[in-house]
VEXNU-296410 format. One line per field, with one value per residue (C-alpha): residue number from 1; residue in three letters; chain; x, y, z. Coordinates in nm, 4 decimals, decimal comma. Layout:
N
num	c(NUM  ...)
residu	c(ALA  ...)
chaine	c(A  ...)
xx	c(X  ...)
yy	c(Y  ...)
zz	c(Z  ...)
This chain:
292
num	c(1  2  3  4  5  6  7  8  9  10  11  12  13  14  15  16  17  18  19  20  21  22  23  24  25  26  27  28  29  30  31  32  33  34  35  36  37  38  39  40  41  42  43  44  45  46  47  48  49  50  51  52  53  54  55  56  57  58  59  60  61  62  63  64  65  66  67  68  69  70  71  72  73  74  75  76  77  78  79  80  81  82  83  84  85  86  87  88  89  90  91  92  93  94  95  96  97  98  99  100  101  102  103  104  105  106  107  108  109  110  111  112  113  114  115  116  117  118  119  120  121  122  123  124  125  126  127  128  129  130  131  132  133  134  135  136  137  138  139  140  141  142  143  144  145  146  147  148  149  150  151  152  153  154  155  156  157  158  159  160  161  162  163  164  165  166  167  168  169  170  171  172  173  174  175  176  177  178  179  180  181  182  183  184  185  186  187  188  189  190  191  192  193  194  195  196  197  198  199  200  201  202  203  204  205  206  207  208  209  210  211  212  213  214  215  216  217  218  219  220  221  222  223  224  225  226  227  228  229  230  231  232  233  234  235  236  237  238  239  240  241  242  243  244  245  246  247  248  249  250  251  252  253  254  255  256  257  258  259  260  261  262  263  264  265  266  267  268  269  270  271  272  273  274  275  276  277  278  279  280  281  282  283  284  285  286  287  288  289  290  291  292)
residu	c(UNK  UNK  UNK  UNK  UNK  UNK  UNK  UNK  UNK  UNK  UNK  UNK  UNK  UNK  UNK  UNK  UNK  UNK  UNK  UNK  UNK  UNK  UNK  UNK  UNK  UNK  UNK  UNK  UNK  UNK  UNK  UNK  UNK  UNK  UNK  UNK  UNK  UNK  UNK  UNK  UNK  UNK  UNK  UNK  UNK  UNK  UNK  UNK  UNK  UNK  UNK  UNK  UNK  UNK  UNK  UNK  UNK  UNK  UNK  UNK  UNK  UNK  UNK  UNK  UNK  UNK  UNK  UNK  UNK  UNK  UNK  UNK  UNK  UNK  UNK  UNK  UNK  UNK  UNK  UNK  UNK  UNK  UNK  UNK  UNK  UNK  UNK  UNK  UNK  UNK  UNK  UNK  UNK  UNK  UNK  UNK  UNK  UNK  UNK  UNK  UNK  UNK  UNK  UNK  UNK  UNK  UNK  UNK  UNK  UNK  UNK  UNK  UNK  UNK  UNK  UNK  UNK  UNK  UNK  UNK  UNK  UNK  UNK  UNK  UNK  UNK  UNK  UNK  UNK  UNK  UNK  UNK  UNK  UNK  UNK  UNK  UNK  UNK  UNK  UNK  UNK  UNK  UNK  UNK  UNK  UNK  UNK  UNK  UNK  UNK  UNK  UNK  UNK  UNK  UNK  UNK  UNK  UNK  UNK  UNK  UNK  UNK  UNK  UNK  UNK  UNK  UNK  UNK  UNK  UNK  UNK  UNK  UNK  UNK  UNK  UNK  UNK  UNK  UNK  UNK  UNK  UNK  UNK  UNK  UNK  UNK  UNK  UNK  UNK  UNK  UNK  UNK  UNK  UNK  UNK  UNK  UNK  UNK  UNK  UNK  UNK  UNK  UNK  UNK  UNK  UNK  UNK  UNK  UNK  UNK  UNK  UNK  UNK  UNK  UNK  UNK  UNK  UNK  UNK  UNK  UNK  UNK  UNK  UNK  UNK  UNK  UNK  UNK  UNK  UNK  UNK  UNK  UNK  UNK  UNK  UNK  UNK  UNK  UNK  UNK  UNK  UNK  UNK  UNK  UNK  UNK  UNK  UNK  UNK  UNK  UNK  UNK  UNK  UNK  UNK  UNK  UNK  UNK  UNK  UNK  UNK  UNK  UNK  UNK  UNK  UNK  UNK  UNK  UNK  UNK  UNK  UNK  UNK  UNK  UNK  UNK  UNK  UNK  UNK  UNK  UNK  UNK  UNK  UNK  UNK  UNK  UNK  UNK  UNK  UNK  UNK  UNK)
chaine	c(A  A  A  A  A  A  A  A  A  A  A  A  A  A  A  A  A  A  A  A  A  A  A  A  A  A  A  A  A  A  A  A  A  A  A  A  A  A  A  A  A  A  A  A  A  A  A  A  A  A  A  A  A  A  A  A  A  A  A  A  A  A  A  A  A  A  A  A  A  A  A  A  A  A  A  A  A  A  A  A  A  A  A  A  A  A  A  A  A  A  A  A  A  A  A  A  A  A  A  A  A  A  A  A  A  A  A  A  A  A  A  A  A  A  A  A  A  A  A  A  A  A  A  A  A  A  A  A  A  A  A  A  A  A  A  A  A  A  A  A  A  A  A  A  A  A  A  A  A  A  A  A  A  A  A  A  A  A  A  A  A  A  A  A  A  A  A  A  A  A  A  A  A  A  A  A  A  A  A  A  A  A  A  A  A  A  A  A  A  A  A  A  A  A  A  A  A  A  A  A  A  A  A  A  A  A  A  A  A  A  A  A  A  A  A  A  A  A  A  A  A  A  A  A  A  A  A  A  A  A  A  A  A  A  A  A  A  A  A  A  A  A  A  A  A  A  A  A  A  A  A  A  A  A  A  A  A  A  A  A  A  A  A  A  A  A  A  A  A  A  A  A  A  A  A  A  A  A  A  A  A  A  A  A  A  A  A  A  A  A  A  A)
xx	c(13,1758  12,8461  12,5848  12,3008  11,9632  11,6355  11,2994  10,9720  10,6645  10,3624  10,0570  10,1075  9,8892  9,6106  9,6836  9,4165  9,3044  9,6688  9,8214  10,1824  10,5181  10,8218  11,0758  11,3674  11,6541  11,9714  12,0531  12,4589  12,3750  12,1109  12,3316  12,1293  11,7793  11,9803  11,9370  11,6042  11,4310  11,6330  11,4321  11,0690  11,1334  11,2320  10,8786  10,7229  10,9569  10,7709  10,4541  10,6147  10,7982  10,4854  10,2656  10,5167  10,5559  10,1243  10,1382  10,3709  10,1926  9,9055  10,0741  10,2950  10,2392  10,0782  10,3410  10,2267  10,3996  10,2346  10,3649  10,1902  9,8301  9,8813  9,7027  9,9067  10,1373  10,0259  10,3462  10,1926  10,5099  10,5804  10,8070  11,1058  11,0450  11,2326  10,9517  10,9301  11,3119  11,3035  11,0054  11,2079  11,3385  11,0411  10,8643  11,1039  11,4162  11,2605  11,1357  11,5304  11,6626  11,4415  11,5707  11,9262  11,8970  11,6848  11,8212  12,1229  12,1971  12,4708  12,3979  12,1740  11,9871  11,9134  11,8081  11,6014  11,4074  11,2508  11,0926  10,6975  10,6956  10,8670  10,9843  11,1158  11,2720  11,4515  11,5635  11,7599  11,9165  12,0093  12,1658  12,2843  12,4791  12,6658  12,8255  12,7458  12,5903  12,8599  12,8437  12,4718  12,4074  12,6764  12,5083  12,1512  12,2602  12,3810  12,1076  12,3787  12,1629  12,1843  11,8886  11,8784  12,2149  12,2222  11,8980  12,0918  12,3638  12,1662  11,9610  11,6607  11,6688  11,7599  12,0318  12,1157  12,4078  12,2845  11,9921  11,9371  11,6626  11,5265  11,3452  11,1847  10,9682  10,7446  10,4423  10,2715  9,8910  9,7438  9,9992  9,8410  9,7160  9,5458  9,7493  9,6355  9,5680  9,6860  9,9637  10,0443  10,4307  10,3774  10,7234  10,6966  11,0173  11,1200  11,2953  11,5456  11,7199  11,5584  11,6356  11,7451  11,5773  11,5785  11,4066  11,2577  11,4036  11,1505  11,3272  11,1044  11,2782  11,1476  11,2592  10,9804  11,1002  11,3709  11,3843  11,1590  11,2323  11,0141  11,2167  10,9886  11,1153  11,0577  11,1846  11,2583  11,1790  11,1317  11,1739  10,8811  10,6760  10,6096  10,4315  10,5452  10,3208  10,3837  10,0794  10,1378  9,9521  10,0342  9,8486  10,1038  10,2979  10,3623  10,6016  10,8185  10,8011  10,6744  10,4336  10,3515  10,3633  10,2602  10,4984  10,6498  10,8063  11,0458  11,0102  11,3215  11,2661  11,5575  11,5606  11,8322  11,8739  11,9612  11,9657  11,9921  12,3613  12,5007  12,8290  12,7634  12,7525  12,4644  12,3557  12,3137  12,1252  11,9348  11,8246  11,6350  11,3922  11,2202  10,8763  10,7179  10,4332  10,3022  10,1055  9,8249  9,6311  9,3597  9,4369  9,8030  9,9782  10,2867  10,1991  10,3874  10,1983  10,5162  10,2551  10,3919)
yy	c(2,9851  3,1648  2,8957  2,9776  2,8898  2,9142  2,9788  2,8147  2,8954  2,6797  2,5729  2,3518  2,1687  2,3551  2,5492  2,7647  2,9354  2,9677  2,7951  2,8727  2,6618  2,7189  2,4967  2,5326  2,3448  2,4344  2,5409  2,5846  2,6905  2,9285  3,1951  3,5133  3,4214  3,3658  3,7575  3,7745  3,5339  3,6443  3,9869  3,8139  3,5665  3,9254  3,9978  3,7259  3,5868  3,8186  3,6545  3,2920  3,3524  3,4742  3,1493  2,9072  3,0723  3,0223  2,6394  2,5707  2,7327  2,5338  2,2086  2,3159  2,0717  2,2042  2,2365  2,3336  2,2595  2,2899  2,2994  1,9946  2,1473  2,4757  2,5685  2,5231  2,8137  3,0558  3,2948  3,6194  3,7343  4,1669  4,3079  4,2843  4,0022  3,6174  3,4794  3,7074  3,6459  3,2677  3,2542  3,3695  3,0467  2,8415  3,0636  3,2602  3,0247  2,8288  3,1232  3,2384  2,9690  2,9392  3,2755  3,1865  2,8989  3,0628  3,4538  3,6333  3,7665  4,0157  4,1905  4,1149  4,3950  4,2349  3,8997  4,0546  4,2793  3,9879  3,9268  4,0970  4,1395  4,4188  4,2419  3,9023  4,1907  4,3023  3,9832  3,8461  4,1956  4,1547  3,7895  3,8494  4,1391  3,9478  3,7023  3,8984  3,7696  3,4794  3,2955  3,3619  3,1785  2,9359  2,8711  2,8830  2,6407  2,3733  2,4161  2,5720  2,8600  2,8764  3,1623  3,1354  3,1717  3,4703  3,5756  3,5169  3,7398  4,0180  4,0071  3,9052  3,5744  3,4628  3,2859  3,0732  2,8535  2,7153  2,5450  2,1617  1,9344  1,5845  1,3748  1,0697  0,9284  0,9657  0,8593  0,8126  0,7824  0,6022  0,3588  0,2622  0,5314  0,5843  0,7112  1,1020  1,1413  1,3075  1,2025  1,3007  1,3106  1,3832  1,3962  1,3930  1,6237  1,7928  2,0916  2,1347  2,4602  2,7864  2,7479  2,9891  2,9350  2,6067  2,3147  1,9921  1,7670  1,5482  1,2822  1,0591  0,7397  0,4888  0,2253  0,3234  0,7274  0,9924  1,1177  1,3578  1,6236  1,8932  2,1623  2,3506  2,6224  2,7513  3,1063  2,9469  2,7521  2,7485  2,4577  2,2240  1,9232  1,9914  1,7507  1,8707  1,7753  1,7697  1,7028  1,5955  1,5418  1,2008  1,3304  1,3223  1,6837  1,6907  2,0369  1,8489  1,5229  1,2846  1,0212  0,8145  0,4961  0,2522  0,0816  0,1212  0,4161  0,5258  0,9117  1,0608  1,3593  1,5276  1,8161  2,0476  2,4225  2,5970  2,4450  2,0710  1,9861  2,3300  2,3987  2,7553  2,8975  2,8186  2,5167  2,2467  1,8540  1,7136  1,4015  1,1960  0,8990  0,7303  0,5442  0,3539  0,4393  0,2377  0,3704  0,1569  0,2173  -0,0747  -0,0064  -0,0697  -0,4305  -0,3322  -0,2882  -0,5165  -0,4983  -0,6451  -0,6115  -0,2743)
zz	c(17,5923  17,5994  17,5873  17,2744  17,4171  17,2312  17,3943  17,2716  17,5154  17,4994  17,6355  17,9194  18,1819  18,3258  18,6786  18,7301  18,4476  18,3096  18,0652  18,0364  18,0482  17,9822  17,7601  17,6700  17,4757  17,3184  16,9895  16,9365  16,5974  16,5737  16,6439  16,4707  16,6492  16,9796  17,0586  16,9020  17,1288  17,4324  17,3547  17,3366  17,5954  17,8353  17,8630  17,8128  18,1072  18,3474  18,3724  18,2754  18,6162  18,7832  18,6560  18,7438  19,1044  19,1164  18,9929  19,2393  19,5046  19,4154  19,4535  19,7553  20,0760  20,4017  20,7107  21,0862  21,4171  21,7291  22,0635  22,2376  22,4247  22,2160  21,8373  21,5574  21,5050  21,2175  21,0824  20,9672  20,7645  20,7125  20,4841  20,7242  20,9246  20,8854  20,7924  20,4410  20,4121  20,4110  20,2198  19,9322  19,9325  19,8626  19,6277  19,4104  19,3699  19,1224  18,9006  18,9592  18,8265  18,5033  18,4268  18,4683  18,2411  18,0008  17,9432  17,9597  18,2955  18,3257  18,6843  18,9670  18,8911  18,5775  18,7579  19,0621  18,8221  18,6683  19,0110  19,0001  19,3654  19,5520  19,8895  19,6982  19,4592  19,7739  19,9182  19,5745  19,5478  19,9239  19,8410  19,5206  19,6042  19,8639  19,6426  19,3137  18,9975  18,8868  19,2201  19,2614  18,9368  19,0052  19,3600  19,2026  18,9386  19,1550  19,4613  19,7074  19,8457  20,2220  20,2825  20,6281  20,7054  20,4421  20,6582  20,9476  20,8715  20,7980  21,1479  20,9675  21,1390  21,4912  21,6365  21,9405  21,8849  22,2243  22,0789  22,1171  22,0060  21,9710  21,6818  21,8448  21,5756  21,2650  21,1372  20,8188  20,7441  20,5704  20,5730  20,2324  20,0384  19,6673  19,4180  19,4176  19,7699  20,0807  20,2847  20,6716  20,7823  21,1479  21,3783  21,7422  21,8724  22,1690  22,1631  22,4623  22,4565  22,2827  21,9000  21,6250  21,2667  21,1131  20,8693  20,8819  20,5798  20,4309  20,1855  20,0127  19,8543  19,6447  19,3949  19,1366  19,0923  19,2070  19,5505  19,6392  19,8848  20,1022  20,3202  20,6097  20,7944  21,1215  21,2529  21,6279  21,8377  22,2745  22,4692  22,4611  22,2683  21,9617  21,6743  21,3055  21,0448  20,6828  20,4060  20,0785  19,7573  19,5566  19,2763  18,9673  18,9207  18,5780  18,6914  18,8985  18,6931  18,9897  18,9322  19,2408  19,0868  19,2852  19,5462  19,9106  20,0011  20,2951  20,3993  20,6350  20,8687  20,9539  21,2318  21,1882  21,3381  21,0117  20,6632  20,6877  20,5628  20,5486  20,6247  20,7583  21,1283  21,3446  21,1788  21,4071  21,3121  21,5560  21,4707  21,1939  21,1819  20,9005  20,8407  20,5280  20,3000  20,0103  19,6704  19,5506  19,1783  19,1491  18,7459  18,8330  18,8315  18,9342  19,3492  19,5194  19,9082  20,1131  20,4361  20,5284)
């Protein structure tokens, strides 16, 4: 049964100089303004998809990895390159999603038109068209994308089912921080054989909120030290829904070749280690220092 969804746009938290969010809830019986507000929320959708892909690049955490002597490495994605094709995955999903939940969708046409930019246009008609638009929904819906293999399979990304690696530790810093300020993951690794493209998992756990979760990609790797650094804002994301209360946490770094926990070709996991972190408020009681 077709589910009946009603749109109501309204001012949200400031990112920028925007103000836009998008909510949404659902409204079995409002069956005659069910087409009328799929038709408003069509172009309206455009630049709701186009602010909520800017607020989240505001917020987005800082990755690097640096062979050990050398200068961070700076990707300079093209239009064809596996850099652009991965990317997809951390800017545009999101915005994909939103419009899955919130419109009718009959063709990936349909669904990758929504997309204001021309190359991330190109990439969800390229994986959409693979599965077509029922499973791409389906697999959007329950967070079972797997770009890089896609990426992979279309020579946009390189493979080496040869490649081996090691995790050997992480670090945190500060080991106590302020609620609202920046946090460094850095992961020591050594890569053994050549690599094909991969992530680093970051899985944040804590008693006082739900997991929280950064993927960074790399397009390969060559045999070396390398130190992988992730930074993080604690300040609260009202987008996401995570607070930072204060409390110990426990961040896991996983190393994979391909997408950590795929089932797909070429994915290989390396390794994982963990470290702890605590939140502090001074206005907050409920910090519990356990002398991490």
């Amino acid at each position: 049964k077709k589910k009946k969804l009603q749109l109501e746009l309204k001012q949200a938290e400031m990112c920028g100089n925007r103000t836009i969010a998008l909510c949404a809830t659902r409204d079995t019986q409002a069956h005659n303004n069910t087409n009328h507000c799929y038709q408003q929320a069509a172009m309206k959708l455009l630049f709701v998809l186009a602010a909520l892909v800017a607020c989240a690049a505001a917020s987005q955490p800082v990755f690097t990895i640096k062979r050990v002597g050398d200068a961070p490495m700076q990707a300079q994605p093209t239009a064809d390159d596996c850099q652009t094709c991965i990317s997809f995955q951390e800017n545009w999903i999101d915005a994909l999603l939103n419009a899955i939940l919130h419109m009718e969708i009959d063709t990936c046409g349909d669904l990758c038109g929504l997309l204001n930019n021309t190359a991330a246009a190109n990439i969800c008609d390229l994986l959409c068209d693979v599965v077509g638009i029922k499973a791409f929904a389906k697999a959007l819906e329950n967070g079972d994308i797997d770009v890089i293999y896609i990426c992979q399979d279309h020579k946009k990304c390189p493979i080496d089912d040869n490649g081996a690696g090691v995790i050997h530790g992480i670090t945190v810093a500060p080991k106590v921080g302020q609620r609202g300020s920046t946090m460094v993951v850095s992961a020591n690794i050594t890569v053994l054989h050549h690599t094909g493209t991969g992530e680093f998992m970051h899985n944040i756990t804590s008693t006082k909120q739900e997991p929280v979760q950064f993927a960074n990609l790399y397009e390969e790797l060559q045999p070396g030290s390398y130190i992988a650094t992730l930074q993080f804002s604690t300040q609260e994301n009202k987008q996401t829904q995570t607070t930072w209360h204060s409390g110990d946490y426990e961040v896991t770094t996983s190393f994979c070749m391909g997408q950590c926990g795929s089932h797909h070709p070429h994915t290989k996991f390396f390794g994982k280690q963990s470290a702890k972190f605590s939140i502090k408020n001074n206005d907050d009681d409920d910090f519990d220092d356990d002398g991490m």
